[in-house]
VEXPASE-617512 format. One record per residue: chain; x, y, z of N, C-alpha, C in turn. Coordinates in steps of 0.05 Angstrom, whole numbers. Layout:
+-------+--------+--------+--------+--------+--------+--------+--------+--------+--------+
| chain |   n_px |   n_py |   n_pz |  ca_px |  ca_py |  ca_pz |   c_px |   c_py |   c_pz |
+-------+--------+--------+--------+--------+--------+--------+--------+--------+--------+
|     A |      X |      Y |      Z |      X |      Y |      Z |      X |      Y |      Z |
...
+-------+--------+--------+--------+--------+--------+--------+--------+--------+--------+
END
This chain:
+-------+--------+--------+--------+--------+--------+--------+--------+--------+--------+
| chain |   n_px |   n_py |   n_pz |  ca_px |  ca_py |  ca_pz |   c_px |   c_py |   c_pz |
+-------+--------+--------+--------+--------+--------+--------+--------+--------+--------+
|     A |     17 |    -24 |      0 |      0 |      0 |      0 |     18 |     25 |      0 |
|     A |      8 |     40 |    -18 |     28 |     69 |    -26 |     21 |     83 |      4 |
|     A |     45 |    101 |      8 |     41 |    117 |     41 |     40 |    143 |     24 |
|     A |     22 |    164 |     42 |     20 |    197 |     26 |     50 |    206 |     42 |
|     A |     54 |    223 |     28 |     69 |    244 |     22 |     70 |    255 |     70 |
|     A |     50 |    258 |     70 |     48 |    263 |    106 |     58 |    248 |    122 |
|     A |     46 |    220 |    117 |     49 |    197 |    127 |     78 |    193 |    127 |
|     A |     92 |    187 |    108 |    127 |    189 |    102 |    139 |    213 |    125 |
|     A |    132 |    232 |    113 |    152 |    255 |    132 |    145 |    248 |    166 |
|     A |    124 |    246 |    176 |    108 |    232 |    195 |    122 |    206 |    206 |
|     A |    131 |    187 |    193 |    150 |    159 |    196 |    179 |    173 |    196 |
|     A |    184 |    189 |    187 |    213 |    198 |    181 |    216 |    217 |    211 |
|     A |    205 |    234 |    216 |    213 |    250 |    239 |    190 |    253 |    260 |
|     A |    169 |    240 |    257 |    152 |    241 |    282 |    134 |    257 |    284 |
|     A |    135 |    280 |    267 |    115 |    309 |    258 |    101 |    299 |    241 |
|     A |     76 |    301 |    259 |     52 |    282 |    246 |     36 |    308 |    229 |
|     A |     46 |    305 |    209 |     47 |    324 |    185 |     16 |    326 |    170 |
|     A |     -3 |    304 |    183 |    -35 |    303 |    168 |    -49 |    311 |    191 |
|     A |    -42 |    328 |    216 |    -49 |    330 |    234 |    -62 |    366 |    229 |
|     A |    -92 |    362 |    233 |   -105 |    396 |    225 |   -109 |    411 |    255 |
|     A |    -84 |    404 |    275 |    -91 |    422 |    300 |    -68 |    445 |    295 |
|     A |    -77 |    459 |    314 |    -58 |    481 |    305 |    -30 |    476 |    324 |
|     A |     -7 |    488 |    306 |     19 |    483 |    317 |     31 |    505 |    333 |
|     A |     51 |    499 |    346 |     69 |    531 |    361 |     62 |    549 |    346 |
|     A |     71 |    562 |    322 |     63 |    583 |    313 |     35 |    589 |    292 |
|     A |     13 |    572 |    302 |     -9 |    590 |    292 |    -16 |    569 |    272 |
|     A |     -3 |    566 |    254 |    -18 |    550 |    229 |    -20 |    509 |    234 |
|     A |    -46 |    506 |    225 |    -39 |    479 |    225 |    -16 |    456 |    216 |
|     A |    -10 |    439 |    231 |      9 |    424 |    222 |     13 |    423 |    199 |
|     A |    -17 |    406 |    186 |    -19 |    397 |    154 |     -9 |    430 |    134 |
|     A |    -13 |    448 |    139 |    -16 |    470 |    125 |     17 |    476 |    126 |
|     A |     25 |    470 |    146 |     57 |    477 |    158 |     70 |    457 |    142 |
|     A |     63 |    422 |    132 |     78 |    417 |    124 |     78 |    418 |     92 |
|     A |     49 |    424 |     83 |     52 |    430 |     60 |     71 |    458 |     44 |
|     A |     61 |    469 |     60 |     84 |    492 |     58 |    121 |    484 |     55 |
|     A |    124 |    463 |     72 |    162 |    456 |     64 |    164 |    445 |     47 |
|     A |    141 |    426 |     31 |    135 |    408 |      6 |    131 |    427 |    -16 |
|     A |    118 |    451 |    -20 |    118 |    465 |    -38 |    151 |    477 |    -35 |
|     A |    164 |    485 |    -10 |    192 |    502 |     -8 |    211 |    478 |    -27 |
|     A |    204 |    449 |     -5 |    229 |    431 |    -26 |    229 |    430 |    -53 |
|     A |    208 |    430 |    -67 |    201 |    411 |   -101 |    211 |    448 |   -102 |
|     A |    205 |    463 |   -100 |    218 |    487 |   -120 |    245 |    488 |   -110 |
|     A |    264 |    493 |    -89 |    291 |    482 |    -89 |    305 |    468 |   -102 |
|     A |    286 |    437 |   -109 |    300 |    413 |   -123 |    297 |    419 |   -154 |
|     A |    280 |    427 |   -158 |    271 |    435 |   -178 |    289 |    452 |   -199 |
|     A |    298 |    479 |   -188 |    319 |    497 |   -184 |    348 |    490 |   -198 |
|     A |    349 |    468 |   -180 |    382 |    459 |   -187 |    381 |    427 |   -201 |
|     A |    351 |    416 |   -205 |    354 |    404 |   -222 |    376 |    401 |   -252 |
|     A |    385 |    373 |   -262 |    399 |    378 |   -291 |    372 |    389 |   -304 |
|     A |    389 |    402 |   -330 |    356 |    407 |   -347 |    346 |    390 |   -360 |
|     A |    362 |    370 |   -366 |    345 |    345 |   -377 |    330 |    339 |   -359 |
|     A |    337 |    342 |   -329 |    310 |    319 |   -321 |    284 |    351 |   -303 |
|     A |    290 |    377 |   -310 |    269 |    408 |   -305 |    258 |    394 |   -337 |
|     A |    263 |    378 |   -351 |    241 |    388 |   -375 |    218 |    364 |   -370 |
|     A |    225 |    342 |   -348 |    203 |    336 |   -337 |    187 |    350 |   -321 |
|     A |    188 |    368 |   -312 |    172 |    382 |   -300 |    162 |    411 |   -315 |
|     A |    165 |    402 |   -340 |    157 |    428 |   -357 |    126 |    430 |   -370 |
|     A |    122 |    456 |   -373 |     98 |    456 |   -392 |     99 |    467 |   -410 |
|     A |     75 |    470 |   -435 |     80 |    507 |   -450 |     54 |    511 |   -453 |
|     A |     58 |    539 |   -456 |     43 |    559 |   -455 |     38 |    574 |   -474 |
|     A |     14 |    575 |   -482 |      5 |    578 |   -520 |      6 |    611 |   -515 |
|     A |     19 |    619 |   -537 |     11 |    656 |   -542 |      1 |    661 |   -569 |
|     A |    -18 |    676 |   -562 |    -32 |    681 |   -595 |    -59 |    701 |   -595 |
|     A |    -57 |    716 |   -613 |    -86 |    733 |   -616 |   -110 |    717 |   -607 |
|     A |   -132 |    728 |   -594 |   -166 |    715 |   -601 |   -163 |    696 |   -583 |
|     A |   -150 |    683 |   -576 |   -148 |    662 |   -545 |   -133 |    663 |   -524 |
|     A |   -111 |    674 |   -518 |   -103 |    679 |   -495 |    -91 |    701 |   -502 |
|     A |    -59 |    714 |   -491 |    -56 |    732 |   -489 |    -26 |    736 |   -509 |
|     A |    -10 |    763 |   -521 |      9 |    758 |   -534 |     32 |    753 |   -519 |
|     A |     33 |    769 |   -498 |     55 |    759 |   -474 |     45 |    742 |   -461 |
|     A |     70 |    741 |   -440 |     63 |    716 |   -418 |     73 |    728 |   -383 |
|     A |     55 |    723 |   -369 |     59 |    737 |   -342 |     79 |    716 |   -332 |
|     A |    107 |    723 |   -317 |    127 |    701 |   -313 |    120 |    704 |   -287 |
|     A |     97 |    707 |   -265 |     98 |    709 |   -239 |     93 |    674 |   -228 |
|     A |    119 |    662 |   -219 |    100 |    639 |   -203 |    114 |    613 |   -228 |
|     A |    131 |    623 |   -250 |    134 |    610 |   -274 |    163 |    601 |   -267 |
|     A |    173 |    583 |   -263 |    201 |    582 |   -270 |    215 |    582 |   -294 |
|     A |    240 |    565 |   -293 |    260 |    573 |   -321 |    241 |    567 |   -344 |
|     A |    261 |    583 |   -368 |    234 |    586 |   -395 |    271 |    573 |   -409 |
|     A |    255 |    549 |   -416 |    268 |    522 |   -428 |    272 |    529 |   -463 |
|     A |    249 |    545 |   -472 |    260 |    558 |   -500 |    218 |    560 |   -509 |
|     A |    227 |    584 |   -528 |    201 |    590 |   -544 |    203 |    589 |   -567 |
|     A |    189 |    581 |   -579 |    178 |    577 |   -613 |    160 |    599 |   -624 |
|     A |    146 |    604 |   -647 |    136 |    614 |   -663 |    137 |    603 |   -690 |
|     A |    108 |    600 |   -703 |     93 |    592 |   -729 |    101 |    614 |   -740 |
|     A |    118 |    603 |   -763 |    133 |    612 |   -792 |    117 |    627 |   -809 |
|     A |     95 |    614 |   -814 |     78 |    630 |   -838 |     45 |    605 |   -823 |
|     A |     26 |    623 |   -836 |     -3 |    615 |   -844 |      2 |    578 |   -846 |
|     A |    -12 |    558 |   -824 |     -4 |    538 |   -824 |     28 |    528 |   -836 |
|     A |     44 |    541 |   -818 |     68 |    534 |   -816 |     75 |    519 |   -804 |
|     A |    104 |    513 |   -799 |    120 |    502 |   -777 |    133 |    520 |   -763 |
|     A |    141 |    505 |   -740 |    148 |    528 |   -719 |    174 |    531 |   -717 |
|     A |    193 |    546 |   -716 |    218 |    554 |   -708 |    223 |    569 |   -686 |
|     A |    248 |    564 |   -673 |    262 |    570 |   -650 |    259 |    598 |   -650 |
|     A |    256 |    620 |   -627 |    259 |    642 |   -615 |    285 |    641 |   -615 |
|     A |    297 |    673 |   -615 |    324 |    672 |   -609 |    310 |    692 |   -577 |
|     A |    330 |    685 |   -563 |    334 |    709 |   -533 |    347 |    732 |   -547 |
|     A |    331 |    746 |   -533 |    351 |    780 |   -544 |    353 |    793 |   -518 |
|     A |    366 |    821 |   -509 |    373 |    837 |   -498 |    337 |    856 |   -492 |
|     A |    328 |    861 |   -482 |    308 |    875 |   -479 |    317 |    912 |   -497 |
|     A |    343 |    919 |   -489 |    353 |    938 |   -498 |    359 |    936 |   -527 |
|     A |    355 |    917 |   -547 |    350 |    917 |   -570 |    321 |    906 |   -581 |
|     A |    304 |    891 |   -569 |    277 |    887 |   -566 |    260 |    911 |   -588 |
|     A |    267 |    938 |   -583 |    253 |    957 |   -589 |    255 |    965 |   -620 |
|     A |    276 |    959 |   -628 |    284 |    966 |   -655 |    283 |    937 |   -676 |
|     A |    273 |    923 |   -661 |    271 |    892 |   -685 |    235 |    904 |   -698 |
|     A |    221 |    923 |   -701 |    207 |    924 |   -724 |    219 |    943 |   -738 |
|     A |    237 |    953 |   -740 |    252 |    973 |   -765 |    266 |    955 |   -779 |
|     A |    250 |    960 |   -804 |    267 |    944 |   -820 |    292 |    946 |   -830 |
|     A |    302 |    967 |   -821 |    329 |    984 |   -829 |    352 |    977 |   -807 |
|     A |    343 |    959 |   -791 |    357 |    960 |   -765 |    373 |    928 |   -770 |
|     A |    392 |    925 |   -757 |    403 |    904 |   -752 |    399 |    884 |   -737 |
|     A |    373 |    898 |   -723 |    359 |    871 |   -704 |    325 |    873 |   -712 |
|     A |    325 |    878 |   -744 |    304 |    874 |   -743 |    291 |    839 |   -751 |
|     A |    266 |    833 |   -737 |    262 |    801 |   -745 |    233 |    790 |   -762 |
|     A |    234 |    777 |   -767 |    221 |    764 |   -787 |    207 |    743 |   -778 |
|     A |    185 |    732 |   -794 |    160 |    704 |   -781 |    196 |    675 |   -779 |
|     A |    211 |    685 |   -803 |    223 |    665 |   -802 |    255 |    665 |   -784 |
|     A |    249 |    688 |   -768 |    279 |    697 |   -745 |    264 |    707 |   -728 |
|     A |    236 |    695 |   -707 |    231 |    712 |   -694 |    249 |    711 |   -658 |
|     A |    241 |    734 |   -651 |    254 |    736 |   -624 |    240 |    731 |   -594 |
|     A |    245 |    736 |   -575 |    236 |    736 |   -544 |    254 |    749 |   -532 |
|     A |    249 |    762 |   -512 |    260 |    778 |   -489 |    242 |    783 |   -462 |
|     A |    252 |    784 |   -446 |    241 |    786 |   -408 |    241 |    812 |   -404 |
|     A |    224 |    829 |   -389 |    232 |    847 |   -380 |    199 |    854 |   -364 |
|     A |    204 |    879 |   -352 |    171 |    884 |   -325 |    158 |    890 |   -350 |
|     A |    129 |    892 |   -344 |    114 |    905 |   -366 |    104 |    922 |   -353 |
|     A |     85 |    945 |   -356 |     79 |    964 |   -344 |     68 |    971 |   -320 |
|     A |     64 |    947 |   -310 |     51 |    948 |   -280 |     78 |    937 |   -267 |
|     A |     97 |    921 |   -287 |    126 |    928 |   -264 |    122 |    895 |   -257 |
|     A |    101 |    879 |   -271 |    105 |    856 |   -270 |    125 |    840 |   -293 |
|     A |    140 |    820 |   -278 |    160 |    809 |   -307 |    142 |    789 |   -323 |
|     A |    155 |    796 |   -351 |    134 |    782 |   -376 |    155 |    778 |   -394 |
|     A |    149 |    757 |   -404 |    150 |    751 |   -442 |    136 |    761 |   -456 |
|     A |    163 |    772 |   -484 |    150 |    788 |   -505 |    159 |    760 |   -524 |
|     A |    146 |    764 |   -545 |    157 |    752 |   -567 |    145 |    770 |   -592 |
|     A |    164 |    771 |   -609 |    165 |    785 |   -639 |    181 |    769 |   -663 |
|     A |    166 |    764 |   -680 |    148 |    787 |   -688 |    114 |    778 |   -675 |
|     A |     98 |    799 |   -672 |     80 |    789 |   -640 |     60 |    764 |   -655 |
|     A |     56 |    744 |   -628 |     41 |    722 |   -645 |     13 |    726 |   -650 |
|     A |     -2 |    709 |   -678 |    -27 |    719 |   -676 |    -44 |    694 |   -682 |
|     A |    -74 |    687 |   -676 |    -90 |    664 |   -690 |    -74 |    648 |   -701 |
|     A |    -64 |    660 |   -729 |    -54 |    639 |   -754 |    -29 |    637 |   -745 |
|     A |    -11 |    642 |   -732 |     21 |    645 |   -725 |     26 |    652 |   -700 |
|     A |     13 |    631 |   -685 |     19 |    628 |   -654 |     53 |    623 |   -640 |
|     A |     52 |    622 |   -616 |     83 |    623 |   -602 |     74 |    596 |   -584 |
|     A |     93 |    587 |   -571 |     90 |    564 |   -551 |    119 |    572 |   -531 |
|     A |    111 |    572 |   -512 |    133 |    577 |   -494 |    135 |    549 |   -473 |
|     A |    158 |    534 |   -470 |    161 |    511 |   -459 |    169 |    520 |   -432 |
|     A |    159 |    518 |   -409 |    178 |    532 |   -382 |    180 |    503 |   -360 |
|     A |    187 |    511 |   -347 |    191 |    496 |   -314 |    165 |    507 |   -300 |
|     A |    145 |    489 |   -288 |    120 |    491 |   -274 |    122 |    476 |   -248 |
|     A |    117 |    490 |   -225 |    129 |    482 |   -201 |    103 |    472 |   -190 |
|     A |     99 |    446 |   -182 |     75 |    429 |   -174 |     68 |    446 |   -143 |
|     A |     40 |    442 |   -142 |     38 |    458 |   -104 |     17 |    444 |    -96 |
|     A |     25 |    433 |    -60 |     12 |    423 |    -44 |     -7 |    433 |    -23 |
|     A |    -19 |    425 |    -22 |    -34 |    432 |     -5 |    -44 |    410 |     19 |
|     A |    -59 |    420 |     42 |    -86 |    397 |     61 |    -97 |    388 |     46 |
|     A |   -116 |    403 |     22 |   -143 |    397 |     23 |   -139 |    386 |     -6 |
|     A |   -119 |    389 |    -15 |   -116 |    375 |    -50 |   -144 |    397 |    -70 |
|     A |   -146 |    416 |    -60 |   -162 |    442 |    -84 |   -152 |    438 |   -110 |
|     A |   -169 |    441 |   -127 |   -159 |    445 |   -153 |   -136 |    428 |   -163 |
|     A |   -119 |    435 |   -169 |   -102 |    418 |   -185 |    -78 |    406 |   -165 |
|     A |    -74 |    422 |   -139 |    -61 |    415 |   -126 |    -54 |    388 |   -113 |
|     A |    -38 |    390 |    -96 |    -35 |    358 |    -81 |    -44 |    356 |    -64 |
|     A |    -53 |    331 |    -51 |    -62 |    339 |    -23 |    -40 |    325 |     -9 |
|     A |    -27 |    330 |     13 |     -7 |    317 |     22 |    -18 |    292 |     41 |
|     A |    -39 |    300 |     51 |    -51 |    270 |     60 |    -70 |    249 |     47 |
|     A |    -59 |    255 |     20 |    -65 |    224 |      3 |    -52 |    216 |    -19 |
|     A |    -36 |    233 |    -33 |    -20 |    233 |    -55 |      4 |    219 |    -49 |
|     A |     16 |    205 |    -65 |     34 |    188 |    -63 |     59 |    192 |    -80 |
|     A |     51 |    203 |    -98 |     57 |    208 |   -130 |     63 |    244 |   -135 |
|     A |     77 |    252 |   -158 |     78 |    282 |   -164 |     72 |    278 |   -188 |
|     A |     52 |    294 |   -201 |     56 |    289 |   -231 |     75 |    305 |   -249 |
|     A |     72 |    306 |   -265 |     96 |    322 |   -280 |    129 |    332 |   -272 |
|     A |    130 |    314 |   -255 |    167 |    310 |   -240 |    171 |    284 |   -242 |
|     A |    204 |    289 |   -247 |    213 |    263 |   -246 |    215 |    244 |   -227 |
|     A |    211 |    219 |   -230 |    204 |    198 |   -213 |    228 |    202 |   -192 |
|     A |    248 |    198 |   -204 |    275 |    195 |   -187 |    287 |    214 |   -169 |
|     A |    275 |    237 |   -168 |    270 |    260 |   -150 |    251 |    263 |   -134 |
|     A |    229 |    247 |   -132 |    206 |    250 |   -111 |    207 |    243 |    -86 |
|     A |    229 |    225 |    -82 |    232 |    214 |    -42 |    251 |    240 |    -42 |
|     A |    274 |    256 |    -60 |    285 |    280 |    -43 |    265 |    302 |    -32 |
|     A |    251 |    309 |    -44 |    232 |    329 |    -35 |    217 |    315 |     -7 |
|     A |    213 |    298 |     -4 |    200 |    294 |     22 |    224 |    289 |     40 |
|     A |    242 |    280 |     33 |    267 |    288 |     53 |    281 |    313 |     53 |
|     A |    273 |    340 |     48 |    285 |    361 |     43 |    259 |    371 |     67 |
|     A |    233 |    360 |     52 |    212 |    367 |     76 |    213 |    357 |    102 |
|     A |    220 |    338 |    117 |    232 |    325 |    140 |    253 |    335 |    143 |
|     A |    268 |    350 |    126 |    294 |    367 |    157 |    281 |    393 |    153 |
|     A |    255 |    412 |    147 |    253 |    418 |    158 |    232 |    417 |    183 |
|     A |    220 |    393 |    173 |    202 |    392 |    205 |    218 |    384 |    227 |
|     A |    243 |    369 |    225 |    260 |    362 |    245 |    276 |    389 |    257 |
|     A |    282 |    409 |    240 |    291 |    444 |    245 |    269 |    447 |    267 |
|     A |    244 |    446 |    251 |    218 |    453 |    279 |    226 |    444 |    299 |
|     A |    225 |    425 |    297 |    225 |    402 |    333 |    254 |    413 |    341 |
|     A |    271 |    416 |    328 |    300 |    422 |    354 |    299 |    451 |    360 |
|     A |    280 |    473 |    341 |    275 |    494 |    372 |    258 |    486 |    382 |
|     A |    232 |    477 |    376 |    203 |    473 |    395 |    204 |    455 |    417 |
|     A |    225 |    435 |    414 |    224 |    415 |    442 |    243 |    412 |    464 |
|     A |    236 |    410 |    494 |    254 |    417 |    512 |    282 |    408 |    505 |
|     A |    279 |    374 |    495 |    302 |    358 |    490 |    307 |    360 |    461 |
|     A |    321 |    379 |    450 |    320 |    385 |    424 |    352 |    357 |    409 |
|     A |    364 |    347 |    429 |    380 |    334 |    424 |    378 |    305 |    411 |
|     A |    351 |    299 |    423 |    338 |    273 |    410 |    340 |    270 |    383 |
|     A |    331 |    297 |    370 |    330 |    299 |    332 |    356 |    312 |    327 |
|     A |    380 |    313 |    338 |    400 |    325 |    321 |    411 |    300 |    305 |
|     A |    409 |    275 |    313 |    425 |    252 |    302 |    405 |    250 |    279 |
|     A |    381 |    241 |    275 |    365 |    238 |    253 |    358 |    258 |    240 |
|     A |    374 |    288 |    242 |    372 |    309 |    231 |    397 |    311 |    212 |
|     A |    418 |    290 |    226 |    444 |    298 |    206 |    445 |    270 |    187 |
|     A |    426 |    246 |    194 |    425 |    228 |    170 |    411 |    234 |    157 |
|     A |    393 |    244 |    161 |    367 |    259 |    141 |    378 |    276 |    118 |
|     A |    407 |    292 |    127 |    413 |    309 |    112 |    434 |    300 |     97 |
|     A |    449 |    277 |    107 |    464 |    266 |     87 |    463 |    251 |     66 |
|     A |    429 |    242 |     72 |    418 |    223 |     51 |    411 |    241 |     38 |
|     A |    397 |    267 |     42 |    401 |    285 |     17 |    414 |    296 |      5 |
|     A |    439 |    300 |     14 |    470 |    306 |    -10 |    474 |    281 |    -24 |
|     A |    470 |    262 |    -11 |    473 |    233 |    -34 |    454 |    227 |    -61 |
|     A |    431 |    235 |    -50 |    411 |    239 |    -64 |    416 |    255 |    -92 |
|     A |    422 |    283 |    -86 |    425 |    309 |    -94 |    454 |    293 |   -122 |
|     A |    467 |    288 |   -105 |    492 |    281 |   -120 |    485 |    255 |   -134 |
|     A |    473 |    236 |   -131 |    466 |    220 |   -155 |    452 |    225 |   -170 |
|     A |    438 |    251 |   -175 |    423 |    261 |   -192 |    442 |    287 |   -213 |
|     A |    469 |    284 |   -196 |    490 |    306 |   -210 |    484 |    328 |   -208 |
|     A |    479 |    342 |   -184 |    476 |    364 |   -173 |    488 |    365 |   -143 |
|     A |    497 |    395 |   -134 |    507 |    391 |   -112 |    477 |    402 |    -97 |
|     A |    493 |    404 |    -57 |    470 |    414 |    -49 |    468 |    444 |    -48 |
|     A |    441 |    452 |    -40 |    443 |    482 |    -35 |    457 |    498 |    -12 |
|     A |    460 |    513 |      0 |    468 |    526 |      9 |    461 |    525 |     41 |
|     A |    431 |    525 |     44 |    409 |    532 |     58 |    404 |    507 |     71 |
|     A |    408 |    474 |     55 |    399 |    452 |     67 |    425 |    440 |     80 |
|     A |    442 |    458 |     81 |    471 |    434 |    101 |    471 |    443 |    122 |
+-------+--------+--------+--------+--------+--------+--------+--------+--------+--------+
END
């Protein structure tokens, strides 16, 4: 029988992680541990190789008459590469990245960065409300749409809402790689084990299963060919 995602961190350090009472500081357990499960999978995520971030990728259609010509990057991770439709039922070709500081002069045709259905570009930068966005040019429309491939960071939750996880029944992540899914719940167990060595009188009990916990995650980390972060040693 598969164990959830609670249940595990719960067997691993004792922080009964499906538990909806409220904890030392205010929020419920379950809410508290979903919260380190969303912190780990975007950490791991992060320093993932990119071969194995393009399992966790999506894209994101741009085009006149159905969604929008940019793309709001709030909440979006890395942008893995964008495309754009060549001509009227075309094929699609690669975006180049540009400079935002030349962005402006690619519709002069007189210009040296000007681009074409068949050289089109992308660039990052705030858009007017000072939020960061993707442009792409020449701009996409109906017949000559864009597709932007990015990194999409899975999110947990108690109650499993919407698309989310629920940490007290999920077993599984979708759209991540298999061979990364026990690090995240051990990234989430040191930090509920962090909790317990300020919150408990005998904080000495969890320093030993706080420092195997953490070396199974550099092992982890490093058979996946990544080192660790900074923040988890």
């Amino acid at each position: 029988m598969a164990v959830s995602f609670g249940e595990q961190i719960h067997a691993l350090t004792g922080f009964d992680g499906d538990s909806a009472s409220a904890s030392e500081i205010g929020e419920n357990f379950d809410d508290v541990t979903a919260e380190w499960m969303n912190s780990a999978v975007r950490e791991i995520v992060n320093i993932l190789p990119r071969k194995l971030k393009q399992k966790c990728s999506k894209v994101t259609n741009l085009y006149i008459g159905n969604t929008n010509t940019t793309m709001d990057l709030d909440d979006v991770g890395e942008i893995l590469y964008v495309t754009r439709e060549n001509a009227d039922s075309g094929y699609y070709v690669g975006c180049r990245e540009v400079s935002p500081l030349v962005a402006g002069s690619a519709d002069d045709s007189n210009s040296m960065h000007a681009v074409s259905a068949t050289d089109p570009i992308y660039w990052t930068e705030s858009n007017s409300s000072g939020n960061p966005t993707l442009f792409v040019k020449p701009l996409p429309t109906a017949d000559q749409p864009a597709k932007v491939m990015h990194v999409s960071y899975p999110v947990f939750d108690a109650d499993g809402s919407g698309t989310n996880i629920n940490i007290k029944t999920a077993t599984s992540i979708a759209n991540f790689p298999d061979e990364a899914e026990y690090l995240v719940v051990l990234r989430a167990a040191i930090n509920a084990l962090e909790y317990q060595v300020v919150m408990e009188e005998d904080p000495e009990l969890y320093l030993p299963i706080l420092q195997n916990l953490k070396q199974d995650y550099t092992q982890g980390l490093q058979m996946l060919g990544v080192s660790q972060p900074q923040g988890a040693r």
